[in-house]
C-alpha positions as CSV (number, residue, x, y, z in Angstrom):
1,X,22.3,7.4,-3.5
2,X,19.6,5.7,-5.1
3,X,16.8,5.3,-2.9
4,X,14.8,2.5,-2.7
5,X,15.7,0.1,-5.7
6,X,17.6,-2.9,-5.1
7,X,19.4,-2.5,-8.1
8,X,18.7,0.5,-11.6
9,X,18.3,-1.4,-14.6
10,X,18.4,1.1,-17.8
11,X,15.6,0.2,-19.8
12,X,15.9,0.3,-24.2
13,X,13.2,2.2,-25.7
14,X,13.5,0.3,-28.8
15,X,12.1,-2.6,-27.5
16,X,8.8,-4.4,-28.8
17,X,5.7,-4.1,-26.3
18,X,3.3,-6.4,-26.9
19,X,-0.3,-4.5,-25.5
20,X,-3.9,-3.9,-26.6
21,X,-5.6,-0.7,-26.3
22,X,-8.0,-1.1,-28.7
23,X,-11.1,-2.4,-26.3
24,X,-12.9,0.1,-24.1
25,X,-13.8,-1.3,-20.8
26,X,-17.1,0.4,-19.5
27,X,-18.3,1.5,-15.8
28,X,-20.6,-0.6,-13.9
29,X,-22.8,1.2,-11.2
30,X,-21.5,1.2,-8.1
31,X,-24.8,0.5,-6.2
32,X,-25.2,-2.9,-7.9
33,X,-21.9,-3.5,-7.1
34,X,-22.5,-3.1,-3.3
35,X,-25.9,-4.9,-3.8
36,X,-23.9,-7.7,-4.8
37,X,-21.1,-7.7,-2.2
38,X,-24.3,-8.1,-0.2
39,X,-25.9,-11.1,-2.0
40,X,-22.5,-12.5,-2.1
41,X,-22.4,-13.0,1.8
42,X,-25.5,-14.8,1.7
43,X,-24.0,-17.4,-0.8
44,X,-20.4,-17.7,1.9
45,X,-22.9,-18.6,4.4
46,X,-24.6,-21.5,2.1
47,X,-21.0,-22.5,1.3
48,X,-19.7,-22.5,4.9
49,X,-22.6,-25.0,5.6
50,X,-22.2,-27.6,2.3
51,X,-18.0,-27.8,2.3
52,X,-17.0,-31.6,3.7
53,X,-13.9,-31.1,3.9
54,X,-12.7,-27.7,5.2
55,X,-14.5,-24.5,5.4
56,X,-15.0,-22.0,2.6
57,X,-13.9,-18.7,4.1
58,X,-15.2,-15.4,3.2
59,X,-12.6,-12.9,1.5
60,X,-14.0,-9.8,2.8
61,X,-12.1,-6.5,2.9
62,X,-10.1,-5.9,5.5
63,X,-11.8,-4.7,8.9
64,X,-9.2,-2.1,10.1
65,X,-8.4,-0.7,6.4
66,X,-12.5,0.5,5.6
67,X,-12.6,4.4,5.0
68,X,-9.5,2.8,6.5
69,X,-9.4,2.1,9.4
70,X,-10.7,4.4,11.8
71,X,-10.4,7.6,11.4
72,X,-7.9,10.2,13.6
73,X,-10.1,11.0,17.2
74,X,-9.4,14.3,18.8
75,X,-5.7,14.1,20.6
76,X,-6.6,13.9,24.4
77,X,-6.2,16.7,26.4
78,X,-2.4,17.0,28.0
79,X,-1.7,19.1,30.7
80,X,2.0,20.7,31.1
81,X,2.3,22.5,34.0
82,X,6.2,23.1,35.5
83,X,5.5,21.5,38.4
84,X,4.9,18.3,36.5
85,X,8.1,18.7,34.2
86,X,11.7,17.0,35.0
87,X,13.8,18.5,32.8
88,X,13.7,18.4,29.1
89,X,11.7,15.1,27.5
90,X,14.1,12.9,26.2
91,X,12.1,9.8,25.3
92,X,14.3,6.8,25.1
93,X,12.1,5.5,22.1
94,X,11.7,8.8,20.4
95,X,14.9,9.7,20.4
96,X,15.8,5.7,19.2
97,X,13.5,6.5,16.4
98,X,15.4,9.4,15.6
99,X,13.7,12.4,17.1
100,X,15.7,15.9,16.7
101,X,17.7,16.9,19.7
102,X,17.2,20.7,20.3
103,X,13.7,21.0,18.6
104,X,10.4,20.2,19.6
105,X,7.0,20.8,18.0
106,X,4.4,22.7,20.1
107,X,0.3,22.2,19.3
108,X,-1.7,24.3,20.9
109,X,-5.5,24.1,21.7
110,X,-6.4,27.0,19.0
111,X,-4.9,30.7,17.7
112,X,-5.0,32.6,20.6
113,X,-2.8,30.2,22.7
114,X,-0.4,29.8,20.5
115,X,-0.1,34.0,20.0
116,X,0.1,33.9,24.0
117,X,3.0,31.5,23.7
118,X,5.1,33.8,21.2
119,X,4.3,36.9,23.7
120,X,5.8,34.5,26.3
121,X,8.8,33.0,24.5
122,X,10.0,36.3,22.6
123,X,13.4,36.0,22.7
124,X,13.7,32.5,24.7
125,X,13.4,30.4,22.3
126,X,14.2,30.1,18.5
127,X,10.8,30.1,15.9
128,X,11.9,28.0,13.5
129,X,8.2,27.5,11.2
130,X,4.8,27.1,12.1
131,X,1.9,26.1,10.8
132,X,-0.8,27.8,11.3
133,X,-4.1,25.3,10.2
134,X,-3.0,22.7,13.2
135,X,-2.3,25.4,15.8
136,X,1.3,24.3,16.0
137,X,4.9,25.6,16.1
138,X,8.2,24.4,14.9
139,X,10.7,25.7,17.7
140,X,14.6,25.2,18.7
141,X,15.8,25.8,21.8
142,X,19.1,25.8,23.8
143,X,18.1,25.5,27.4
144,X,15.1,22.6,27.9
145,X,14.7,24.5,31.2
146,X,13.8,27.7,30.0
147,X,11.3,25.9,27.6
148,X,9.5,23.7,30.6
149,X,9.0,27.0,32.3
150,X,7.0,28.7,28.8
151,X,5.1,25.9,28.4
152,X,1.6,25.5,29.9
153,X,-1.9,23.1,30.0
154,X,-2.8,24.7,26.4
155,X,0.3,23.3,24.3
156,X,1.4,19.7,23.7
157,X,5.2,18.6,23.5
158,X,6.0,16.5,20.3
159,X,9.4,15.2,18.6
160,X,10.4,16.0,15.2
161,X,11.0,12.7,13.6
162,X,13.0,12.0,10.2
163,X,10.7,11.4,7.3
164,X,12.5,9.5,4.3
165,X,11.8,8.1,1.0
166,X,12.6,4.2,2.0
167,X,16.3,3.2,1.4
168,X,17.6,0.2,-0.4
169,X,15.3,-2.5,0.7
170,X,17.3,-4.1,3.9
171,X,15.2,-7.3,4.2
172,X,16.5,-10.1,1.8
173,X,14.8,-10.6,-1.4
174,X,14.1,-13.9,-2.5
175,X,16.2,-15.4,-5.1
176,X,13.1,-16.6,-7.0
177,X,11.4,-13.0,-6.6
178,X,9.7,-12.8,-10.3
179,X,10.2,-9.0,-12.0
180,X,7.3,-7.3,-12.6
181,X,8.9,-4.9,-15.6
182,X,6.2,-3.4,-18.1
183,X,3.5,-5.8,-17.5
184,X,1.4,-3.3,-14.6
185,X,-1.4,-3.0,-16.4
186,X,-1.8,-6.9,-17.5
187,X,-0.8,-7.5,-13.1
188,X,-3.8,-5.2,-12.6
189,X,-6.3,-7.1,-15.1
190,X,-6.2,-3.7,-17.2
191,X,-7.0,-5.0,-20.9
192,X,-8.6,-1.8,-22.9
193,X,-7.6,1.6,-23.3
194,X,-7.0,3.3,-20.5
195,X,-5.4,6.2,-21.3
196,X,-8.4,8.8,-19.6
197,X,-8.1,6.6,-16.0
198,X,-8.1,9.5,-13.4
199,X,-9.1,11.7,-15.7
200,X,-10.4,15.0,-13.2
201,X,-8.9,13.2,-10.3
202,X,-6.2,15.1,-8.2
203,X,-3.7,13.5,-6.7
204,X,-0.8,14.6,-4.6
205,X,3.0,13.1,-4.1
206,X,4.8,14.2,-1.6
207,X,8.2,13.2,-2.7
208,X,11.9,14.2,-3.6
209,X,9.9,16.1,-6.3
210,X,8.8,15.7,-9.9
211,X,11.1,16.2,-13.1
212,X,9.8,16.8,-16.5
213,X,9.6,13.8,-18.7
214,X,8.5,12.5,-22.1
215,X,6.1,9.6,-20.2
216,X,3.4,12.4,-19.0
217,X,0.9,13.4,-21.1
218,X,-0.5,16.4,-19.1
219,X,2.1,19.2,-17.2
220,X,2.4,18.8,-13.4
221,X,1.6,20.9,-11.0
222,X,4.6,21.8,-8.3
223,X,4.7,23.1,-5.0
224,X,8.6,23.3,-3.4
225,X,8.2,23.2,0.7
226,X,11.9,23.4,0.3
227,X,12.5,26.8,-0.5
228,X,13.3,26.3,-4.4
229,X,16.6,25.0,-4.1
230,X,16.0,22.6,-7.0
231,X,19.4,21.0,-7.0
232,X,17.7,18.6,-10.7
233,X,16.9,15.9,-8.8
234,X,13.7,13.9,-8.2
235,X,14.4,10.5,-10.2
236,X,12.6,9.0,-6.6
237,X,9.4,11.4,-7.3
238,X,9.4,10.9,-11.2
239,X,9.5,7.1,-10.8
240,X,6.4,7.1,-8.4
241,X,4.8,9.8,-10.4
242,X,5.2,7.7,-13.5
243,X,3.5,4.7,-11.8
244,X,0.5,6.5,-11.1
245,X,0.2,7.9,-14.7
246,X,2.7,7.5,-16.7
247,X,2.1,6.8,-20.6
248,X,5.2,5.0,-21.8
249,X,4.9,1.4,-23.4
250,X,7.8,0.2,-21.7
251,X,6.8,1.7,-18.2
252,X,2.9,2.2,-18.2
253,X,1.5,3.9,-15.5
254,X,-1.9,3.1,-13.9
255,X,-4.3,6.4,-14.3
256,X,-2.6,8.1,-17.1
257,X,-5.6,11.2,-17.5
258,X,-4.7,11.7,-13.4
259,X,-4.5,15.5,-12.6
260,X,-0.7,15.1,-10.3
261,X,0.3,17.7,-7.8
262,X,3.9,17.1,-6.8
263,X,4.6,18.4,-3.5
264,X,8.7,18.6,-3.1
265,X,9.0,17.6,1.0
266,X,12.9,15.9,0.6
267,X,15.9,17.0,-0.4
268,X,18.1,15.3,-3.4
269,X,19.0,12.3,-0.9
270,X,15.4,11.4,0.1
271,X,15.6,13.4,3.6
272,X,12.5,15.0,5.0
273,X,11.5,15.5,8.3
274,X,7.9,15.1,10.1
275,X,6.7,18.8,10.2
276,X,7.3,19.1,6.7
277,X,5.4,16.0,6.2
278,X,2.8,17.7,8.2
279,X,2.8,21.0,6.4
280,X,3.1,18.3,2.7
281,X,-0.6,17.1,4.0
282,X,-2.4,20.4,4.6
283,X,-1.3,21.8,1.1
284,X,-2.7,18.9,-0.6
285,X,-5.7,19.2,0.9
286,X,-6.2,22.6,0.8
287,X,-5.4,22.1,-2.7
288,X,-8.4,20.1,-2.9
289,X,-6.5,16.6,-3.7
290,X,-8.7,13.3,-3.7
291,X,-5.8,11.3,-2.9
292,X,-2.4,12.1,-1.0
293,X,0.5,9.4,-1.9
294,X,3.4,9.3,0.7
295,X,6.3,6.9,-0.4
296,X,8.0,7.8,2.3
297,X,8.6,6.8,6.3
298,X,9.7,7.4,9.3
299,X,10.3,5.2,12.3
300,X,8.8,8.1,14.8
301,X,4.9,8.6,15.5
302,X,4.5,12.4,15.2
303,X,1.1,14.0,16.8
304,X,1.7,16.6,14.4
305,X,1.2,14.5,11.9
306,X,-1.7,12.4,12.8
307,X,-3.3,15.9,13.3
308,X,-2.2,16.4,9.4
309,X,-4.0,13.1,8.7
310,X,-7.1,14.3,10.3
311,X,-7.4,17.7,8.6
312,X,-6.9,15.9,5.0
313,X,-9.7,13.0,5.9
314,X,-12.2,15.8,6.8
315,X,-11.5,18.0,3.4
316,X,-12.3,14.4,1.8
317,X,-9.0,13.3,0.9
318,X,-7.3,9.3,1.2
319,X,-3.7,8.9,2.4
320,X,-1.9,5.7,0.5
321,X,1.4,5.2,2.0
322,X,4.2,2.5,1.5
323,X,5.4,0.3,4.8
324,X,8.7,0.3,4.5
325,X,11.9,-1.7,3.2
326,X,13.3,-2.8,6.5
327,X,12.0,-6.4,6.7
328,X,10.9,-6.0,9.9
329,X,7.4,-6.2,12.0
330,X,6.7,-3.2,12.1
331,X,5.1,-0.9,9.8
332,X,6.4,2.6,9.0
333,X,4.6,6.0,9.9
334,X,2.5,7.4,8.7
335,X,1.5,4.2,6.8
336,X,1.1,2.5,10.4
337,X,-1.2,5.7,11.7
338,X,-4.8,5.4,11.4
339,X,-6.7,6.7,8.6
340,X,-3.7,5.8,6.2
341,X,-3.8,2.5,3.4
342,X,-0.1,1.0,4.6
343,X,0.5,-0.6,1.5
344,X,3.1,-4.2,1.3
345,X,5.1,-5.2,-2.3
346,X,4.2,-8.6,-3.6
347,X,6.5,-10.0,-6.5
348,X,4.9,-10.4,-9.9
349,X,3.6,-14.1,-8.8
350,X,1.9,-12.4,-5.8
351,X,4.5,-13.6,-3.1
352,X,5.2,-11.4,-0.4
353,X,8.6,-9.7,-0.8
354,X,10.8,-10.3,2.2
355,X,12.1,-6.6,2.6
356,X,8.2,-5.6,2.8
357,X,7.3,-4.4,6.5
358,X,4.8,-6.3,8.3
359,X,1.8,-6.0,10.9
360,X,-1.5,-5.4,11.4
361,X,-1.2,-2.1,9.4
362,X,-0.5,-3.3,6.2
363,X,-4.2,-3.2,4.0
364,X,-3.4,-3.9,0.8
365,X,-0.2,-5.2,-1.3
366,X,0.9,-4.7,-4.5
367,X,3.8,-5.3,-6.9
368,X,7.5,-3.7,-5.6
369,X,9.8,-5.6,-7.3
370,X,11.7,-5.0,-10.6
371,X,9.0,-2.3,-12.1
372,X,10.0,-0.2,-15.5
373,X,9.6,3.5,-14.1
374,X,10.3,7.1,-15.5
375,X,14.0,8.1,-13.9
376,X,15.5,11.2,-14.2
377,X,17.0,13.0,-17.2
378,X,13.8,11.6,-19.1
379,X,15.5,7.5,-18.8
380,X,13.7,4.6,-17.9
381,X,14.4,2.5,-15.1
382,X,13.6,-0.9,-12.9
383,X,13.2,-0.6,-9.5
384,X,12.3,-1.7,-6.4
385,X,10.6,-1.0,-2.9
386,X,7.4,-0.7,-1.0
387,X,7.7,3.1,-2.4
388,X,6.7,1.6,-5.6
389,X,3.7,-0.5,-4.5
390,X,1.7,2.7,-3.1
391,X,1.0,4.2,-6.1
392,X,0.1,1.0,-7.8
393,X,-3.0,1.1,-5.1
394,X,-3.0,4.8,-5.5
395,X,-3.3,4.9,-8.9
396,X,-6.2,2.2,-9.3
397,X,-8.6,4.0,-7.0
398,X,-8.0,7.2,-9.2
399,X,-8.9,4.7,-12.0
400,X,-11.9,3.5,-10.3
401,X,-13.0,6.9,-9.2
402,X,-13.4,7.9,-12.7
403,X,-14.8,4.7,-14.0
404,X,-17.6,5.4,-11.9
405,X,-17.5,9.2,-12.5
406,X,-21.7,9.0,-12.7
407,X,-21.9,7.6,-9.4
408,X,-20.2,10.3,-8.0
409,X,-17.9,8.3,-6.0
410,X,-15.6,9.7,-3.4
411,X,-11.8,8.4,-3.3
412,X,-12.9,6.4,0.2
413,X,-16.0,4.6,-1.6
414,X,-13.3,4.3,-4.6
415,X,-11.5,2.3,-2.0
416,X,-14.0,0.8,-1.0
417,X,-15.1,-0.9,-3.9
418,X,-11.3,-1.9,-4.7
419,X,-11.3,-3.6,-1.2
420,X,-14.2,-5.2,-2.3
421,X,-12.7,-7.3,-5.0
422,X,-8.7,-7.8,-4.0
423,X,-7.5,-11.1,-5.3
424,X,-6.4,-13.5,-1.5
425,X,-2.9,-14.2,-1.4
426,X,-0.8,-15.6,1.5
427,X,-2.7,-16.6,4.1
428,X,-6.4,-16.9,3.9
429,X,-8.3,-13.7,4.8
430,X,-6.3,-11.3,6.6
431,X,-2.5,-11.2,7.0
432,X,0.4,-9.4,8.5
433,X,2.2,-9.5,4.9
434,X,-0.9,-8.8,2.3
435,X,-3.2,-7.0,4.1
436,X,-6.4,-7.7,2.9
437,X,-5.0,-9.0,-0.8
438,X,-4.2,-7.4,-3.6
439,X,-5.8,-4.9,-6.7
440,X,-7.6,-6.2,-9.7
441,X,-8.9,-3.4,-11.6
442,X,-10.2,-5.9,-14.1
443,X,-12.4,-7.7,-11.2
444,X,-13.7,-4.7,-10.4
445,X,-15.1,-3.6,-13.8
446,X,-16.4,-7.2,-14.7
447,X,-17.8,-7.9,-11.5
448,X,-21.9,-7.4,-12.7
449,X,-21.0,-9.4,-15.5
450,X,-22.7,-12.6,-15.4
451,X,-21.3,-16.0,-17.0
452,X,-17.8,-15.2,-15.7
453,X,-16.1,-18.4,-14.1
454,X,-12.4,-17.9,-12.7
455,X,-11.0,-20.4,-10.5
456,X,-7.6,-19.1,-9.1
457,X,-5.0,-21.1,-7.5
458,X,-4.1,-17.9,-5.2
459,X,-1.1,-18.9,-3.3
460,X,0.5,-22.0,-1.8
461,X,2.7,-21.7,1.3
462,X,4.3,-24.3,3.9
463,X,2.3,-25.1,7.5
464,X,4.8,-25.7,10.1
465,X,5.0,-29.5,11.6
466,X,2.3,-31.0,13.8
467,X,2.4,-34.3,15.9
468,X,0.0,-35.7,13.7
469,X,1.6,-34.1,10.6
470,X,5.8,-34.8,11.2
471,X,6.9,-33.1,8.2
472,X,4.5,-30.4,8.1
473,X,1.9,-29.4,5.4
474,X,1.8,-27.4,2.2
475,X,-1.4,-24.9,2.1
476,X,-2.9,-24.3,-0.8
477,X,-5.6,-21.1,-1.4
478,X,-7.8,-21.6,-3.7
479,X,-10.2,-18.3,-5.0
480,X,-13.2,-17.4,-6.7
481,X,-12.2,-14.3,-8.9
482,X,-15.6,-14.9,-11.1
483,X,-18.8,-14.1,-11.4
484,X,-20.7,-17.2,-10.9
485,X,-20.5,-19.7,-8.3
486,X,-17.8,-22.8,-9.3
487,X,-19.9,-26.2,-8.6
488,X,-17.3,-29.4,-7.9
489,X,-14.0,-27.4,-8.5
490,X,-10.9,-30.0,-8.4
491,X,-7.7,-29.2,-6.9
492,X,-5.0,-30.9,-7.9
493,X,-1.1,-31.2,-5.7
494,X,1.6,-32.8,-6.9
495,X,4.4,-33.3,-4.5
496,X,7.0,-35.7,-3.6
497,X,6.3,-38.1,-6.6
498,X,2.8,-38.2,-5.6
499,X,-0.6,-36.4,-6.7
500,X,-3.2,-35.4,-4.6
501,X,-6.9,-34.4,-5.9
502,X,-9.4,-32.9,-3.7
503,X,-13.2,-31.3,-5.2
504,X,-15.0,-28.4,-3.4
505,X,-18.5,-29.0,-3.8
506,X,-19.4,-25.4,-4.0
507,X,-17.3,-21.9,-4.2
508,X,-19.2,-18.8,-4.3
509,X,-18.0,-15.4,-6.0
510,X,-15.0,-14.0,-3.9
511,X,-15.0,-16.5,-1.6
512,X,-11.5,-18.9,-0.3
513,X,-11.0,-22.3,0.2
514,X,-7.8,-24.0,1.8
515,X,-6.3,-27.2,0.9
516,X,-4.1,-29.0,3.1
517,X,-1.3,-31.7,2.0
518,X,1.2,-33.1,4.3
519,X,4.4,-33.6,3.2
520,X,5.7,-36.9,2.3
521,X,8.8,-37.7,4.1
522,X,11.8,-35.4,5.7
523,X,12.3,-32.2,3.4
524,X,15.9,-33.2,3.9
525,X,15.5,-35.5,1.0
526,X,15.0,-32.4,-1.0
527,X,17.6,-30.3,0.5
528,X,15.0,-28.5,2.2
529,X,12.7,-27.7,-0.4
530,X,9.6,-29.3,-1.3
531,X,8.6,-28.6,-5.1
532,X,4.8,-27.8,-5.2
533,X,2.3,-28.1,-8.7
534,X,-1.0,-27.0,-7.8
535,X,-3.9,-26.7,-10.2
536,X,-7.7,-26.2,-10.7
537,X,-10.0,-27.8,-13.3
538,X,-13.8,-26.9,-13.1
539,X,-16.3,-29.4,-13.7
540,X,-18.0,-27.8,-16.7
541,X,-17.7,-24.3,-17.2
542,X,-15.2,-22.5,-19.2
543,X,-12.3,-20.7,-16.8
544,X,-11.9,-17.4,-18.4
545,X,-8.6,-16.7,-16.8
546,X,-6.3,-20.0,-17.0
547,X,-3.2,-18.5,-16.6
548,X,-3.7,-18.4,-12.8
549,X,-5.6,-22.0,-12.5
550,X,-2.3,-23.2,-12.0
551,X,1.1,-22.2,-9.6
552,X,4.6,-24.2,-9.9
553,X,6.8,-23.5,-6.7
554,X,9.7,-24.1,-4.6
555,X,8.7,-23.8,-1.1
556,X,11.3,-24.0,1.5
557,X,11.1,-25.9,4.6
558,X,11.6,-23.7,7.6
559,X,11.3,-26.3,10.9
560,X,12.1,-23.8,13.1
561,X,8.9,-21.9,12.3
């Protein structure tokens, strides 16, 4: 099996890379920075009320992602008393989501209740693990009877859910889905030498496990929660680990001076289950990780696990975790739990994969499809999968972290200053497939320069038909990814046959702007598909970024949406 990739490409070593490392890109201070996120909401505000056409709207980071989201409360008390019980708890959903039959995890309100338990249940039941820093026990059982009758107001019932590393993405991948292969650094506006990025930064995978290989530059920590069968595999592991900081040309990892702790929680196949997950957590934080990175899921919410979360946020560690490959709406766990970043793939162009989990728990997306990664047996690799995207995001808050080393900055405000500048995509604002946008490391750094004008075409999608618009309407996002604000920016659609220019009078820093065309005619006439050119031109400043003032797409014509 060969989880989560669409398809192994074998990648030459020989082959030229064309990449500069010769500049040094240097740290800004982070409090400017957040002195001009504020100054920067003044100037939406002045935008909102000069735009004639349609509003400017604010990019801001993403209001249930920020330290993100909210962090875990205190599980509510839950009383189980016998007289309340009928029979053993077989929860149509959990057991749907795959919940163990015969097992149950047992949290208990502190030490001494769970000792009182084991006095009680010597013998009854089977002790299978526990885990001591959440109070909880790992139990089998053959008679659910006998186990209502041990149980009492100081424990709390919970399934043990499968935990994976994604399979195969299931959703379709579109057939013009653009490869990302070596180019992550150039994706992520990385341009000088990075090779001391998370640099005194520790970060955790929990994973299928960590092999040596040639594309680290510092040795890897290991911690086997699987008993140290090591049957040689980990090629699911390496890859993510080689993402986050791997050094070779052809694969180039993100934070390549990152301290990695690999934490082995799945077998060979990709299988794990939730209280390993659980017990994955506490190590890493008791090993004093800054950030955890789970590319793996489950379809089951565990309360063992959200207590996990909790006890990793309060020792000052940041969970990143992949969505899942099932093309569905619904976000994986723990990536859909509070106080994770659920992270979505994008395609090298910035289009939301198809295979990427959606809903309102996705924060952030990044690229999933077609990267160059470290495999197994010291190979290189393409591949594909929301597993891949997390530590993309992971790897750029390490970066950022130690970019602002001076400041002091912990992995949330690392986060936070990410989340500050991600480059819109999709909708405007906001989305059930992006999150809040995606990473630009190189937006971040320059973003106290002055002088700097980008104009981005950011995305272009298809609005669904209206009375007053037949055919429908193609959306255009237009972004600020400069400095400066952009005076009298044209936008230019082309369409049908026929061009259409609009101006916006006035775009502040980090601010969006939509542009609405309706399409001329039936898309029938184009076999469904409605080819899109959409570029910028500013007035009179130089765009220091042009390869993005412009986007060339197909766009098909859904009119049942």
């Amino acid at each position: 099996m060969v989880p989560d990739s669409c398809e192994i490409v074998w990648i030459r070593r020989d082959r030229p890379v064309n990449r500069d490392l010769n500049a040094t890109m240097k740290p800004r201070s982070f409090i400017w920075i957040l002195a001009f996120v504020g100054f920067a909401a003044i100037g939406y505000w002045l935008a909102g009320t000069a735009a004639p056409d349609s509003p400017v709207r604010e990019r801001r980071p993403s209001q249930h992602s920020s330290l993100p989201r909210n962090p875990m409360p205190d599980e509510p008390p839950v009383k189980f008393r016998a007289s309340e019980r009928d029979g053993e708890t077989n929860d149509p959903d959990a057991l749907a989501a795959g919940a163990f039959q015969g097992e149950r995890i047992l949290l208990f309100a502190d030490a001494a209740a769970l000792e009182r338990f084991l006095a009680r249940a010597d013998g009854l039941v089977r002790i299978l693990d526990r885990l001591d820093a959440l109070h909880a026990l790992r139990i089998g059982f053959d008679d659910p009877m006998s186990l209502r009758g041990l149980l009492d107001e100081d424990a709390i019932e919970s399934f043990v859910f499968p935990v994976m590393t994604p399979p195969p993405p299931e959703g379709t991948v579109q057939a013009d889905a653009v490869a990302l292969g070596a180019r992550l650094r150039e994706w992520l506006g990385i341009t000088g030498n990075n090779s001391d990025w998370g640099a005194g930064v520790l970060i955790a995978i929990l994973d299928t496990g960590v092999q040596a290989h040639s594309t680290f530059a510092h040795s890897i920590r290991t911690l086997d929660l699987l008993g140290g069968s090591d049957d040689g595999s980990g090629s699911h592991g390496t890859a993510v680990a080689s993402i986050l900081s791997g050094n070779d040309p052809l694969a180039p990892g993100v934070a390549p001076g990152a301290n990695l702790l690999s934490i082995r929680i799945a077998d060979a196949d990709g299988y794990s289950d939730s209280f390993l997950l659980a017990r994955g957590i506490i190590e890493a934080a008791n090993a004093g990780a800054a950030l955890i990175n789970i590319s793996m899921g489950s379809h089951g919410d565990s309360a063992l696990v959200r207590n996990a979360i909790r006890y990793a946020i309060e020792s000052g560690a940041l969970i990143i975790a992949s969505v899942g490959n099932n093309g569905i709406q619904q976000v994986s766990y723990p990536a859909a739990n509070d106080g994770v970043i659920g992270v979505g793939a994008v395609d090298a162009t910035g289009n939301h994969l198809l295979f990427s989990n959606t809903g309102q728990q996705v924060d952030i997306a990044a690229p999933g499809f077609g990267l160059n990664a470290a495999w197994a047996g010291d190979e290189l690799a393409r591949v594909s999968g929301t597993s891949f995207s997390a530590p993309v995001v992971t790897g750029a808050i390490a970066a950022i972290m130690t970019q602002y080393r001076s400041e002091g900055l912990t992995a949330a405000q690392a986060w936070e200053v990410l989340n500050a500048y991600l480059n819109d995509g999709g909708a405007a604002g906001e989305d059930p497939e992006l999150g809040s946008g995606m990473p630009d490391v190189g937006r971040v750094l320059d973003s106290l320069t002055p002088g700097l004008h980008d104009a981005a075409v950011a995305s272009q999608r298809i609005i669904p038909p209206t009375p007053a618009t037949p055919f429908g309407e193609v959306e255009i996002l237009i972004q600020n990814r400069g400095t400066e604000p952009l005076i009298n920016t044209a936008v230019h659609i082309s369409m049908g046959g026929g061009t259409t220019t609009s101006n916006i009078t006035i775009l502040p820093p980090n601010a969006v702007r939509t542009v609405r065309v309706p399409i001329p005619g039936p898309p029938a006439l184009n076999n469904g598909n409605v080819r899109v050119d959409s570029s910028v031109s500013l007035s009179s400043a130089r765009d220091v970024k042009p390869a993005n003032d412009r986007r060339v797409e197909t766009l098909v014509v859904d009119p049942a949406r």
